[in-house]
C-alpha positions, 0 to 999 in steps of 0.5 A: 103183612109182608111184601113182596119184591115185585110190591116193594120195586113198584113202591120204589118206581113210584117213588123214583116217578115223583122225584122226577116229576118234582124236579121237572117242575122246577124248571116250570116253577123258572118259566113261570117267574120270568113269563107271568105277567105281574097281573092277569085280571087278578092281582097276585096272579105270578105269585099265586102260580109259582106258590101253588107250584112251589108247594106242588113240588114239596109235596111231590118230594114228600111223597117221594122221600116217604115212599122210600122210607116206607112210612104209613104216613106215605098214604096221606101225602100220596093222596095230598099230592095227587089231589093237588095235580088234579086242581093244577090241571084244572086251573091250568086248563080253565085260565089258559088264553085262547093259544094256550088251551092246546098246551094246557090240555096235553099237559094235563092229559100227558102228565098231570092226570095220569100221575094224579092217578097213579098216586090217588090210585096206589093210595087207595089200593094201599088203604084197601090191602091194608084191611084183612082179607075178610074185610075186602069189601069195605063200605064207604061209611067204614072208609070215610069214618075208619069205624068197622060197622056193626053187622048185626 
């Protein structure tokens, strides 16, 4: 199927939007190092954080990289990385101290769930513009297992 300009520059600016956020975080991942305290009712707290991160950005920049080359594996580490801003946000809020409860909700609000979104969102609706046209209406069986199901 061929696409269209307008679909190939929406690809593009999803693209452009992970290497941003991935490069953005690396300065977080920096703070995160120097401001952490060695242990916060849970040992390996500083390096729990920066490892979830650190693998956050690699897979912001995977999606980003594979955006670009319009690889079909884009869907898979699209949906991986949006996925993994999801369980960010949530340990982020849930562990925030009192003070930081505030922040750690605009940050998610602001940033973490709408680019949660948009990549779990685009990879669905890649995954559904992928199916022919007769084949729209998808049931959850066939997406789960890739089977078609037997009309019969």
């Amino acid at each position: 199927m061929a696409r269209t300009r307008r679909s190939r520059a929406v690809g593009r600016v999803r693209a452009w939007i992970s290497v941003i956020a991935a490069v953005a975080l690396v300065p977080w991942i920096l703070y995160l190092g120097g401001t952490l305290p060695q242990d916060y009712a849970a040992a390996h707290w500083r390096a729990t954080w920066i490892g979830f991160d650190v693998l956050l950005v690699l897979f912001l920049f995977a999606t980003a990289v594979l955006g670009f080359l319009r690889s079909p594996l884009l869907t898979v580490v699209a949906f991986t990385t949006g996925v993994l801003l999801l369980c960010d946000t949530w340990f982020d809020v849930m562990t925030a101290q009192h003070g930081d409860q505030l922040t750690s909700v605009i940050s998610a609000v602001c940033g973490e769930l709408p680019l949660a979104t948009l990549l779990i969102g685009g990879t669905l609706r890649i995954v559904r513009l992928n199916e022919p046209p007769f084949s729209r209406r998808m049931l959850l069986r066939e997406l789960v297992t890739g089977q078609p199901h037997d009309h019969r």
